[in-house]
Every structure is written in structure tokens, then in C-alpha cells.
C-alpha distance (Angstrom), angle and dihedral (degrees) to the residues before:
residue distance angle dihedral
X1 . . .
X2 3.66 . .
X3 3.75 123.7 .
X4 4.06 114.8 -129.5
X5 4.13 76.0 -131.5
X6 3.76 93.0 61.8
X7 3.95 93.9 54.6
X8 3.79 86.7 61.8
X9 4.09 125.5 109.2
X10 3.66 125.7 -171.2
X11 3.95 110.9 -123.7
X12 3.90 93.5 -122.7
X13 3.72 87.2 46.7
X14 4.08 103.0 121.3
X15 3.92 118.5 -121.2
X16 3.60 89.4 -113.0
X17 3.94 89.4 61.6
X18 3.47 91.6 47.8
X19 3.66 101.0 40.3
X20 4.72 75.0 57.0
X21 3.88 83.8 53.3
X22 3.38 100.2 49.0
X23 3.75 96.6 48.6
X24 3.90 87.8 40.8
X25 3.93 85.0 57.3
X26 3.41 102.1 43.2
X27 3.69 88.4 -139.2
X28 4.19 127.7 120.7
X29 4.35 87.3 -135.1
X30 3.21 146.2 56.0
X31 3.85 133.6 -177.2
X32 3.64 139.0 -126.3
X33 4.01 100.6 -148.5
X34 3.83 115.9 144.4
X35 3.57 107.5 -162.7
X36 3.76 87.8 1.8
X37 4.29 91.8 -62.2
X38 3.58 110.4 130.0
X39 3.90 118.9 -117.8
X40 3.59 101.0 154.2
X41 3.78 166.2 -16.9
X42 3.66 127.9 -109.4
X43 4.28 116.8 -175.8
X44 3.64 136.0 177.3
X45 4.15 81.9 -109.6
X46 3.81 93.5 47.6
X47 4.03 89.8 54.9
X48 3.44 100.5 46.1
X49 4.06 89.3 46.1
X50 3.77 71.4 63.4
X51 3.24 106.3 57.7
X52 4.06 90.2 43.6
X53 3.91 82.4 58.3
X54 3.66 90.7 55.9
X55 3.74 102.0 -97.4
X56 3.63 123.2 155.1
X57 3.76 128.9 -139.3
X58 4.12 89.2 -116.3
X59 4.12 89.2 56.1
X60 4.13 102.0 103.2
X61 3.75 113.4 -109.9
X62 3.20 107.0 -99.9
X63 3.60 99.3 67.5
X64 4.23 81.7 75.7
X65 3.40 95.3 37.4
X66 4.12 130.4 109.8
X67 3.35 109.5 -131.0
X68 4.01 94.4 -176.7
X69 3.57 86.9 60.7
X70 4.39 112.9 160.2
X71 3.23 130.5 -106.7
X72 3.82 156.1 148.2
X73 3.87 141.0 -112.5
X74 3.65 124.1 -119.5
X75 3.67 88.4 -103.8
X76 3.85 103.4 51.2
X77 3.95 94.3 49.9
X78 3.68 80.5 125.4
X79 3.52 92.4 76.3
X80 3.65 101.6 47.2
X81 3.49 91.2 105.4
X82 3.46 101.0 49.6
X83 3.97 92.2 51.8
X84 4.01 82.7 43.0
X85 4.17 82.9 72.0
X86 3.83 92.2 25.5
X87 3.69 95.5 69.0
X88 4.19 102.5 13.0
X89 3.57 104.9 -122.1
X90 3.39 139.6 137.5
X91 3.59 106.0 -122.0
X92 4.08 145.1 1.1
X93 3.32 131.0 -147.8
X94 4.47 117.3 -122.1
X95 3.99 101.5 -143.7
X96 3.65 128.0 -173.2
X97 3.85 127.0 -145.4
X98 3.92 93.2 -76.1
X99 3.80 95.1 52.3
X100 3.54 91.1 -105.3
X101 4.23 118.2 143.3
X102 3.69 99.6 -120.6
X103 4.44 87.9 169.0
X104 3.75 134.7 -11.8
X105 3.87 120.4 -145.7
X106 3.69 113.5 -144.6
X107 4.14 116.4 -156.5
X108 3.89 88.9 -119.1
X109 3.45 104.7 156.2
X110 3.57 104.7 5.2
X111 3.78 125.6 100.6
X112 3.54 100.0 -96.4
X113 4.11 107.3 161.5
X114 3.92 130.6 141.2
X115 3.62 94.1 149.8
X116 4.09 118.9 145.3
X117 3.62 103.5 -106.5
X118 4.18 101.9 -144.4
X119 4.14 119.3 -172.6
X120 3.66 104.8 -159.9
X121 3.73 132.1 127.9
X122 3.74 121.6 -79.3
X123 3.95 112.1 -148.4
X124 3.95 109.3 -166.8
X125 3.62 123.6 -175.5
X126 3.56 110.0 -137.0
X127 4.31 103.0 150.0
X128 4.30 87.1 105.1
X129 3.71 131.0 133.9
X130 3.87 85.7 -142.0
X131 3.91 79.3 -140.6
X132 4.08 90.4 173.9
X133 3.89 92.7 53.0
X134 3.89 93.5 57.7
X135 3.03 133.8 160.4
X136 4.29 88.8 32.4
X137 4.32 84.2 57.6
X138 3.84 94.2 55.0
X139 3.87 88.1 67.0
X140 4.00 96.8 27.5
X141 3.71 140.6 17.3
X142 3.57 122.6 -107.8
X143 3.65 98.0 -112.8
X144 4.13 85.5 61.4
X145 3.55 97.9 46.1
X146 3.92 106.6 122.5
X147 3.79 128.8 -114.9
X148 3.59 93.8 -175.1
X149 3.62 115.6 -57.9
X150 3.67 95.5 -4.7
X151 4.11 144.0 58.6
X152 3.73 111.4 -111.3
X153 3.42 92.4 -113.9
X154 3.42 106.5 57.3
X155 4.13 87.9 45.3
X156 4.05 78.1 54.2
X157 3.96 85.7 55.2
X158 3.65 102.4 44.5
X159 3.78 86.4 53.4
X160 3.71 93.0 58.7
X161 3.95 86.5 35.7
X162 3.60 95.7 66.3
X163 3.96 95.6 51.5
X164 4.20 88.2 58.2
X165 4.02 98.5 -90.4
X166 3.75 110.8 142.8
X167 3.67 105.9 151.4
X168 4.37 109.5 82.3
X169 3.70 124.9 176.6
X170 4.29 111.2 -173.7
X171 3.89 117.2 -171.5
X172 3.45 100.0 -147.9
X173 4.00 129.2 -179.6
X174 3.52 115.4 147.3
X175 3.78 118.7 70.8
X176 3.38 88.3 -15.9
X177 3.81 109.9 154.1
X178 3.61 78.3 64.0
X179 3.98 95.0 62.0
X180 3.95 85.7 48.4
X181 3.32 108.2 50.4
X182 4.33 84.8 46.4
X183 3.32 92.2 51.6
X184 4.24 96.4 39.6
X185 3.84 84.3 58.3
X186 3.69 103.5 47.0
X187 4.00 119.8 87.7
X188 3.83 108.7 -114.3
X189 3.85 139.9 164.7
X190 3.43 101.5 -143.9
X191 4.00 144.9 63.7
X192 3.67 111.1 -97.5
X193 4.28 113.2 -175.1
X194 3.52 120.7 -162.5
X195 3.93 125.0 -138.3
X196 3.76 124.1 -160.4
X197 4.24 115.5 -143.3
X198 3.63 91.3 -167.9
X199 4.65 83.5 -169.8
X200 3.36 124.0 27.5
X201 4.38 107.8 -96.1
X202 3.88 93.6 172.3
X203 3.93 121.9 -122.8
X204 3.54 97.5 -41.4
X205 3.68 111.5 37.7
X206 3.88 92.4 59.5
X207 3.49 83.7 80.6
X208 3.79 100.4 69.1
X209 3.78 84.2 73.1
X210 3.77 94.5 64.8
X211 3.96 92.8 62.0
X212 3.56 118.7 144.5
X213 3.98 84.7 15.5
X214 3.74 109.8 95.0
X215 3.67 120.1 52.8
X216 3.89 97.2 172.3
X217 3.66 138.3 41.3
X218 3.51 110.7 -66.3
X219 4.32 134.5 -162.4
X220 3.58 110.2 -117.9
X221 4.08 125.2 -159.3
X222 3.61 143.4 151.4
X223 3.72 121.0 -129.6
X224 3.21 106.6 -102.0
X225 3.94 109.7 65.1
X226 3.58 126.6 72.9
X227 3.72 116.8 -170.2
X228 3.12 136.3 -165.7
X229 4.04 115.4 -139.6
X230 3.50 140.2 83.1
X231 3.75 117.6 -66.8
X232 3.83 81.0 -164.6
X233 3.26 106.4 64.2
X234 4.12 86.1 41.7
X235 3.22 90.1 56.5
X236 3.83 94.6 53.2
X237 3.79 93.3 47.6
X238 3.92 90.7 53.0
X239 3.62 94.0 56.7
X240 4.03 96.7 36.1
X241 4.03 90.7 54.9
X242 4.01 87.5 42.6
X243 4.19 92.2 -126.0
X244 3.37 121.1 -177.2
X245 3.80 86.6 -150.8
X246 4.46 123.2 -6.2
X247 4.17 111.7 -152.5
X248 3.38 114.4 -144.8
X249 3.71 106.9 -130.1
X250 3.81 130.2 -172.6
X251 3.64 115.5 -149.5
X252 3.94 110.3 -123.8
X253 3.46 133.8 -161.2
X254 4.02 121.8 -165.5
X255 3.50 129.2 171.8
X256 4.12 120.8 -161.8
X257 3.63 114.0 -112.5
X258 4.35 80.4 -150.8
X259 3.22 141.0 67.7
X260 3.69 110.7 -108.4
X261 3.78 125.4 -128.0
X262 3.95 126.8 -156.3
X263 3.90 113.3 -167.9
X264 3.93 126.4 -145.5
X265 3.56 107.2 -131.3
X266 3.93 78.3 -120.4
X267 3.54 88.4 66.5
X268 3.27 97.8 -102.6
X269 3.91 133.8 119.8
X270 3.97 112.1 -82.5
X271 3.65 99.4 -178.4
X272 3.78 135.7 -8.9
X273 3.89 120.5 -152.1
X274 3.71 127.8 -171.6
X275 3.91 107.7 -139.3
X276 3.73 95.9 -41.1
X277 4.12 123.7 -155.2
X278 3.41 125.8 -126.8
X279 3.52 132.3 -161.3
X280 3.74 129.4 -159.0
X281 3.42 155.6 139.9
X282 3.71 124.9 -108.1
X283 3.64 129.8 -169.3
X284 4.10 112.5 -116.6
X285 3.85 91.7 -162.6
X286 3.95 101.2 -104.5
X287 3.16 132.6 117.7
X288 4.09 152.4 144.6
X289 3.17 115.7 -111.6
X290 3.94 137.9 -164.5
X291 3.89 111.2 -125.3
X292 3.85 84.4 -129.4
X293 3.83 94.4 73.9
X294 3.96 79.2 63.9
X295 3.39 105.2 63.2
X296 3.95 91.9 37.1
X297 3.98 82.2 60.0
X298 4.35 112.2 117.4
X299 3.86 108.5 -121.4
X300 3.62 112.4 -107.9
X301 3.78 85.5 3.7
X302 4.36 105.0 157.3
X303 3.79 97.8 -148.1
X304 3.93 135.4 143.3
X305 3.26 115.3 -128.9
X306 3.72 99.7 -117.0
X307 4.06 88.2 69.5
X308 3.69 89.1 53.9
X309 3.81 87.2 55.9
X310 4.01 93.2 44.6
X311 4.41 88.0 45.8
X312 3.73 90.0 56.3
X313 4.28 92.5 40.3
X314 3.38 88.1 54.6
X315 3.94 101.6 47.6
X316 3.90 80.1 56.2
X317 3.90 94.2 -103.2
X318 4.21 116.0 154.3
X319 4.05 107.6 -96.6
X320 3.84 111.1 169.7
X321 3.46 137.3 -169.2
X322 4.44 132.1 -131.8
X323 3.52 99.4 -174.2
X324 3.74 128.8 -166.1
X325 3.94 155.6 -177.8
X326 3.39 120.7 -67.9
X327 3.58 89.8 -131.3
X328 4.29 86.5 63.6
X329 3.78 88.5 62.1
X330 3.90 117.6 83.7
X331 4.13 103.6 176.2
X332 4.18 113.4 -176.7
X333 3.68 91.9 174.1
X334 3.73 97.0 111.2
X335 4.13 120.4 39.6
X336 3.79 96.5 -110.2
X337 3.96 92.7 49.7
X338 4.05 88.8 45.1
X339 3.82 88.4 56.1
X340 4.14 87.8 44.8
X341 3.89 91.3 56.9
X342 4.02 97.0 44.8
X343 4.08 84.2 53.1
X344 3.74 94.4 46.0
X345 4.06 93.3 42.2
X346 3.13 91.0 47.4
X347 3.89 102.0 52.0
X348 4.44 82.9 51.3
X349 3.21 85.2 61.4
């Protein structure tokens, strides 16, 4: 069990450090508390409003953090709940008389849920060889691989499912009469539309066959990465900033198990660096799209999606970016990252 102590950041902390603590908790907050006195509030949302501010991960905390965060007196515990729902967040902070956080009461099991609900089409891309997954995609497709009890796919679905999405569209190719004939036998709630990629156009020119087919924005995702966010909220962003397309990005953080070597073009050493870090975003593979960037698509144009993206940058055309914690982002398209997302599903459960 946690410690009240361990859910504590210090203000000049940086929001790489806390974005560690946070996925070292397992928790969505954090607390600014010197000497156990609260200051402030520092969430998953809070950083990443951050980062769409400009922030950097090197920027101390507390330039993210709410400091007119909520919370109770000793003596009306009794209502944490209630404000729990009242104000849908994740957890408030139990202070006695001198400020001090004597307990915190997180919403657990209650019904705590102010997400945006969004009903837009969700496009996923599910025509791949799953070529890194071998030798599980000789027998099935990628989109049916488990993840304990349940394909990938459908996981992928639910996801969008509980936001309000109940129009899918899945480009399939390979092994594909399997896909149907899972997904024709299943029980589901909502319209799912197959689309045939008779060759192989990569992650972007599958969507040349859905001309004349999407009329509104639309979420866009392979089948192999679950996050965990709200498609609200992106949604929301995408149409305040006017994008023709927002990335989802997860903010990474690597460090080099090496020492790194720069050579002199003399032959000599440059620079010598002990194990350095490097932070960076990486793109997870979702996305909202404008239904415009579908009917601009080349017929029988073999394209990934990413060079779509970089064709439209480059004419000067609005491409944004939601970013968010690494800990969001479950990826199964490699073995060792499939194995990582059964382990970490399986300890939510």
C-alpha cells in the first residue's frame, strides 16, 4: 500500500521526474505538500495541458501544476465521495486544521466520469502482415491476436466504444475472412463495415478505398495500440486548434545503456558521454483526421501514413500534436511489447 509520503513531488521537481513518479505510482496525481501542507495538484491532464502550452520536460513542475487544487477538511471526509462525482476527479486530498494531508480518498470504485463523449467514425487499419509478431500471424491475423481474453482489435473498439463511437470501418487484407467471420459471430452494439485492400498500400493508402465514405472527422488507428486517454478531450483539441490531422504522441524517455562516442573527423574523440538520456516524442499511430485528406488520397497510391502527414506539413497545411504519458501507450506490435501489455492489463484488472 502506498504511503500519503510517496504521492508527494517537490515544486522544483522537473516534469520529466514527475511524469517517472507518476508512472512509478501508478496513480493519475501527485501533490505539492512541503512538510506535508498542501500547495498543489499535479495530474497526467495538468502536464500534458503543459506540454500543449509549450512546456518542456526540463521546466520544474510547478509551472503545470494547479495550485487551487480541491479538497476536504478532516471533518467533512464524509463527503469526499460526493465531491469525488461533483467535480470528476480522481482523488481528494483529507486536510486537518493546519493544512496538513492527514488521508486522500481516491474515487476507486465509484462512478466518477466527466469525459467528452464524441460520435465520430473510427477508421482502423487492420490489412497487415503483422511481420514483427511472427510466428503467432502465420496461424492468426494481427487484429485476432489475444491480449488475454480478447483480440486486440476488439479491446481497440471497446476503447473507442466507451467514449460514444459506434460507427467502425477496418481495412482488412490479410487473413481476412478470418477477422469476419470473428467479428460476424460476436455480440456487439455498434456498426462495424468491412473494407477489402485487394494489394498491400501501407497505412495510408488504405484510405483511398473509403472515398465518398466519411463526411466528418474521423479517429484513425492501427491495431495494435491501445491507449489509454480520452478520445474526448482529443477530439476537442483537434477541432479548437483547426488541424487538418492531430498525432497522438507519447512522450518517451530512454537512457543508453553505453557510453557514447563522438569522433573528430581527425580521428580523434569529439565528445564522450556516460549513458546519456534522451527525450522524445514518438508517434503511437492515432490520430483525427479530416475526411478531406480522403478524397485528396492518390488511387492505388502505397503510402504509410506518416508521409501523408509530412506531404500536407510541408505544403504548409495545420498538423497538430495531443501528446501523452508513456504510461497511456500500450504497443503489442513487436513480441516483447505484446508480453508488456498482457502483464500491465492484467494487473488493471
Amino acid at each position: 500500500m502506498l504511503k500519503i509520503e510517496e504521492l508527494f513531488v517537490d515544486r522544483h521537481a522537473t516534469v520529466l521526474e514527475t511524469m517517472k513518479k507518476l508512472d512509478e505510482t501508478g496513480q493519475r496525481i501527485l501533490f505539492i505538500a512541503p512538510d506535508g501542507v498542501l500547495q498543489a495538484v499535479v495530474t497526467d491532464g495538468d502536464i500534458r495541458k503543459f506540454f500543449l502550452r509549450g512546456g518542456t520536460l526540463g521546466e520544474p513542475v510547478e509551472r503545470a501544476a494547479n495550485f487551487s487544487p480541491k479538497s476536504l477538511p478532516v471533518s467533512d471526509r464524509g463527503r469526499a465521495r460526493e465531491e469525488l462525482q461533483k467535480y470528476g476527479i480522481d482523488a481528494l486530498p483529507i486536510l486537518n486544521k493546519k493544512g496538513v494531508i492527514t488521508d486522500i480518498v481516491f474515487a476507486g470504485g465509484v462512478d466518477v466520469d466527466n469525459r467528452k463523449k464524441v460520435d465520430i467514425p473510427v477508421v482502423m487499419m487492420a490489412g497487415g502482415l503483422g511481420t514483427r509478431l511472427y510466428p503467432y500471424t502465420k496461424i492468426l491475423p494481427k487484429p485476432l491476436i489475444p491480449v488475454g481474453e480478447q483480440p486486440i482489435a476488439e479491446m481497440i473498439i471497446d476503447r473507442f466504444r466507451e467514449f460514444g463511437c459506434h460507427r467502425f470501418k477496418m481495412v482488412v487484407n490479410y487473413k481476412k475472412n478470418m477477422i469476419k467471420s470473428y467479428f460476424g459471430e460476436i455480440d456487439k452494439d455498434y456498426d462495424l463495415e468491412f473494407v477489402d485492400e485487394e494489394q498491400f498500400m501501407g497505412t495510408g493508402g488504405g484510405l483511398c478505398l473509403l472515398k465518398g465514405k466519411l463526411d466528418s472527422p474521423f479517429f484513425f488507428t492501427n491495431c495494435d495500440t491501445l491507449l489509454d486517454l480520452d478520445f474526448g478531450d482529443l477530439y476537442a483539441k483537434h477541432k479548437d486548434r483547426g488541424n487538418l490531422v492531430t498525432m497522438v504522441c507519447a512522450l518517451k524517455h530512454y537512457t543508453v545503456p553505453y557510453g557514447v562516442v563522438e569522433m573528430s573527423e581527425d580521428g580523434g574523440i569529439a565528445a564522450m558521454r556516460e549513458k546519456p538520456e534522451l527525450n522524445f516524442m514518438t508517434n503511437t499511430g492515432v490520430y483525427v483526421v479530416e475526411p478531406r485528406v480522403v478524397e485528396e488520397m492518390k488511387e492505388g497510391e502505397n503510402i504509410g501514413f506518416p508521409d501523408v502527414i509530412e506531404r500536407y506539413r510541408a505544403a504548409g497545411e495545420k498538423v497538430g500534436v495531443y501528446p501523452i504519458s508513456e504510461s497511456a501507450w500500450m504497443d503489442m506490435g513487436q513480441m516483447e511489447e505484446l508480453e508488456k501489455m498482457r502483464r500491465k492489463l492484467e494487473t488493471q484488472r
